[in-house]
N, C-alpha and C positions, 0 to 999 in steps of 0.2 A: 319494342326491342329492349329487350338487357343486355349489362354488358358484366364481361368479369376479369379478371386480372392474370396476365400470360406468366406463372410460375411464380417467384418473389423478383420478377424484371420492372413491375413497373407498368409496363407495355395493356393499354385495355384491348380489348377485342370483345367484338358483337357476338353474340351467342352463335350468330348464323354468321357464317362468312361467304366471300364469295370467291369459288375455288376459279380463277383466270384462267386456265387451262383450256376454257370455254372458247375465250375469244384467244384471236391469232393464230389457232390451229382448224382445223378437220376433222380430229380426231371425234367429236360427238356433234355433227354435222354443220354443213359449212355455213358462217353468216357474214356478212359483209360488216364492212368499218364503218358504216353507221349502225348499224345495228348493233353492234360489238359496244361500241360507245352509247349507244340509249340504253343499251342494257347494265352496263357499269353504272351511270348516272342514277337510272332507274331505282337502283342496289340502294345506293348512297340515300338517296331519295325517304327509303324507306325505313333508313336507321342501319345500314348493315353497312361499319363501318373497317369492317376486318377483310384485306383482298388480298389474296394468296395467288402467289405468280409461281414463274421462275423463267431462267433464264434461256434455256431450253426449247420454252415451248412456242412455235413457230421459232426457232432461232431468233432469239429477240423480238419477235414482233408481239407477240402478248405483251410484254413489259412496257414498249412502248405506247401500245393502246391504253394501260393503263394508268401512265405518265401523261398521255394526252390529255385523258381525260379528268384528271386531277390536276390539271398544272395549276390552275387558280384554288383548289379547295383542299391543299396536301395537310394544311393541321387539322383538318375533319376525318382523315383517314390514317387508316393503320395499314402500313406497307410490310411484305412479306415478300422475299422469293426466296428461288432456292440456286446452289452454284456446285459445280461437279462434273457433267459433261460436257466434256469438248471439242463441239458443235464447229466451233471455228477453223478446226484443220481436220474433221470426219465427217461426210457426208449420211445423211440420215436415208434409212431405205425401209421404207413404210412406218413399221410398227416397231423394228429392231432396235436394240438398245446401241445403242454407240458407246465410244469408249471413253471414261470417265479420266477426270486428272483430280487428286486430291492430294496437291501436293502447294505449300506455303503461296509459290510463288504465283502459280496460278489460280488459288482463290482468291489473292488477293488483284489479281488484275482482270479477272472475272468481276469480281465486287466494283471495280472501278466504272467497267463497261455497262453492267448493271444499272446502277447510278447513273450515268449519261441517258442510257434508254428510257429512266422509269423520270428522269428530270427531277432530280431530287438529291440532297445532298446526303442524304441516311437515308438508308430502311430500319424500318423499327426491329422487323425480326429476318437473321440469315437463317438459312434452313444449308444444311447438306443435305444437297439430293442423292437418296440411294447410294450411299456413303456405305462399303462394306466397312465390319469392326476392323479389319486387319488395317482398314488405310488410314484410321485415323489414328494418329500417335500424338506424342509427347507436341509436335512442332507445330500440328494443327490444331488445337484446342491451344496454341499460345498463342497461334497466328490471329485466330476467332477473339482472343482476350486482348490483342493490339487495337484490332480493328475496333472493338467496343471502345478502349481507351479513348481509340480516336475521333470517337464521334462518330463513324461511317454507320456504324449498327447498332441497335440499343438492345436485342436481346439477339441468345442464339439456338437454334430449333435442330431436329433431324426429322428428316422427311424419306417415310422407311417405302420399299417398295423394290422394283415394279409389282412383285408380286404377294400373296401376302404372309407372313411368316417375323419374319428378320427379329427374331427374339434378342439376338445376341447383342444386334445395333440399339435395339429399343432400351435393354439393361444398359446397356453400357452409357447412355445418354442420359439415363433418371438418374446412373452411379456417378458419373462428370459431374452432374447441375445444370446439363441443356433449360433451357424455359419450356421446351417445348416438346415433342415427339407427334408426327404425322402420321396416324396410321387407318389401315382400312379395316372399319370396325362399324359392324348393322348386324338387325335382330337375325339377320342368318348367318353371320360371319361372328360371332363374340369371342374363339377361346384366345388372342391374340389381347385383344382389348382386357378379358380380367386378370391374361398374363399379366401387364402392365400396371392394373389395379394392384396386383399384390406386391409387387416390386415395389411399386411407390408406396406403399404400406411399410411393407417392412424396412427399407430403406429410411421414412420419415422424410420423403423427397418431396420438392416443390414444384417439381416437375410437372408442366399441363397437358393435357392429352387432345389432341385437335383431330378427330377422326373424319374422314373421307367416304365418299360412296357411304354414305349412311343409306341410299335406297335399293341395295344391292346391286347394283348395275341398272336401274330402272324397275326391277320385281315388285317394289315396295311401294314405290306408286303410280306401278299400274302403266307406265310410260311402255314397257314390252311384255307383251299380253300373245297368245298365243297367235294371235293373228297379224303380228307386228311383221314387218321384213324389213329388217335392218337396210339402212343406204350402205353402198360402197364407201369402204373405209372407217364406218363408224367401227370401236375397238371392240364393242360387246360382241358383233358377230363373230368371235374368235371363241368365245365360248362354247362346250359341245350342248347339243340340244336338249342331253340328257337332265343337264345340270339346271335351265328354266322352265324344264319339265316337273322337276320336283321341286324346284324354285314356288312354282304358281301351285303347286299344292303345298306347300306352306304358308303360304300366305293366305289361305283359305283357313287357316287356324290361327290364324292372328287377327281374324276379323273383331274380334271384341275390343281390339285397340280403337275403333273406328267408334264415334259419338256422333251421329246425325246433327248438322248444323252448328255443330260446337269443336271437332276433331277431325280431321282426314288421317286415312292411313300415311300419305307422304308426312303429315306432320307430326305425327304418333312416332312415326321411327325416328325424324330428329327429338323430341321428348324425349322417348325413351334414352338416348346418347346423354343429352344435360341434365337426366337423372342423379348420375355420376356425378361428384364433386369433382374430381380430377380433370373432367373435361373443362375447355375453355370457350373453344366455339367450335364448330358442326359447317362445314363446307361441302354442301350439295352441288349435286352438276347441275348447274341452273343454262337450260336451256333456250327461256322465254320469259320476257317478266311474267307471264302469269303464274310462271314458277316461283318467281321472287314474290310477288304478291301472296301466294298459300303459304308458303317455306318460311318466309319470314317473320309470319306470325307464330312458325312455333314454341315461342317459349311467352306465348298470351294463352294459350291453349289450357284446358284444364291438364294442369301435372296428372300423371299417370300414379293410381294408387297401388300401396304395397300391393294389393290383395293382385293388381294388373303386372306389377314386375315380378313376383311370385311366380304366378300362372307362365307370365316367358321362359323365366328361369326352367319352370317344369320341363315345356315344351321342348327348349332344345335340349336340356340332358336326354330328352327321349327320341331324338333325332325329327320330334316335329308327327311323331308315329310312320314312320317312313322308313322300309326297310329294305332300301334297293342303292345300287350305286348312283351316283349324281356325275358320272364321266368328269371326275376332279381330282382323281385318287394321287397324280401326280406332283407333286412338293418341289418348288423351286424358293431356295434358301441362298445366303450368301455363305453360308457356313454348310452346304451340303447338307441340309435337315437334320444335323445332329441338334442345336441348339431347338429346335422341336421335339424332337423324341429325348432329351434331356428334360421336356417340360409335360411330357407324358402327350403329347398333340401326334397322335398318329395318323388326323386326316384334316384339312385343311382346304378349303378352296384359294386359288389363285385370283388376284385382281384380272 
């Protein structure tokens, strides 16, 4: 495992992290609280020392699993969550977004709660979850610079989403000085992620990029294959069938990332992501340690050569040679898809 440095915070993180999301919830099928915990440990075990929560997810109960299982080895790990919805007076109905609070008083005593669940007196890095641009002002970025002051957080992130898009939150977070920015970026999904690259470019920003769903929903490695049938409740079945229909034939063109005995495609799409200097670390949905076992070795893998990010670059400017809809046409933005069509992105898949 390598590790690299979250913006100019300070803060290391593991190339591979491990996205919590996992454990506490159902939402990528259900595993009990042992399992939950062998599989954190597992992580840790392996060098991956970067674990991405929030507070959200199971309504506390991820944070607390991963409090649990850290309580003896908290300076081996680098904590993350994220704070914004609020869970505590809305009740959650399946897959629906609930109604978010970004407002001083309540991040700050979300952060408090946080901390109690995760057993720990700071997290290294706050993330705002799915923070529209219009919520965050002048009170909340002083709020976020109290808390540092105080010791509670050491750096501070935005965690873009549900769906994937949010240009406006992304600029606006590398324009602040966030450490961080969370977003959903893989060899099928990139024009979000070189948004970003050039913003930080041209800005001259320190800002680190921690991308998600690096295997597109499971496309990438091969997890949902045409004969897969999703369980009840897992989120991928929300997808239309159109869209990992020509999913699995793109992926049939990126077979040259695959090296027999040396590379998997699952580990070729994380490389590919820490090709990027910008990026920090790569948080796959690790479903099994044997996930963690393959995943975490990719950044031992042979680097991916020019002549191989070349050849990607081709392919997707050329839609992968695929000239049909992927039933995705539909843009969900905080900003009603202008800040998309202001960056010329007139199609886009949703997380």
């Amino acid at each position: 495992m390598h590790y690299r440095t979250l913006g100019d915070s300070g803060v290391e993180v593991s190339e591979v992290g491990f996205g919590a999301w996992v454990v506490g919830t159902d939402w990528w099928g259900d595993r009990g609280e042992k399992q939950a915990l062998d599989m954190l440990e597992h992580a840790l075990n392996r060098g991956i020392t970067y674990f991405d929560t929030g507070d959200v997810y199971g309504h506390g109960r991820s944070e607390e699993l991963v409090g649990e299982a850290f309580a003896d080895r908290r300076e081996e790990v680098t904590l993350a969550t994220k704070v914004g919805y609020d869970f505590y007076n809305n009740p959650q109905a399946g897959h629906g977004e609930i109604p978010k609070e970004i407002i001083p008083e309540y991040l700050r005593e979300a952060v408090e709660k946080s901390l109690d669940r995760l057993d720990t007196e700071y997290v290294d890095v706050l993330q705002l979850h799915n923070a529209d641009v219009s919520e965050v002002d002048d009170d909340i970025l002083e709020t976020l610079d109290e808390l540092r002051e105080e010791g509670l957080i050491r750096a501070t992130g935005w965690a873009l989403g549900p769906s994937i898009g949010w240009l406006a939150e992304g600029d606006r977070a590398i324009a602040e000085g966030f450490d961080s920015v969370q977003l959903v970026w893989n060899l099928l999904e990139q024009e979000v992620g070189t948004h970003f690259l050039e913003t930080i470019d041209e800005l001259d920003a320190e800002t680190s990029l921690i991308p998600r769903v690096p295997h597109s929903s499971g496309l990438l490695n091969e997890q949902v294959t045409p004969e897969t049938e999703l369980g009840e409740g897992d989120h991928r079945g929300f997808r239309p069938d159109e869209w990992y229909e020509t999913g699995w034939e793109k992926l049939e063109t990126l077979r040259f990332l695959e090296r027999e005995g040396e590379r998997t495609m699952g580990q070729a799409s994380i490389a590919w992501l820490l090709a990027h200097d910008a990026v920090a670390s790569v948080t796959p949905t690790f479903r099994t340690t044997e996930d963690i076992d393959e995943w975490a070795d990719a950044g031992e893998v042979p680097a991916l050569s020019e002549e191989e990010l070349d050849r990607v670059a081709e392919l997707y400017t050329t839609n992968f040679g695929i000239d049909r809809d992927d039933g995705m046409d539909s843009l969900r933005s905080s900003v009603d898809g202008a800040d998309l069509r202001k960056a010329d992105i007139e199609k886009q898949p949703a997380d």
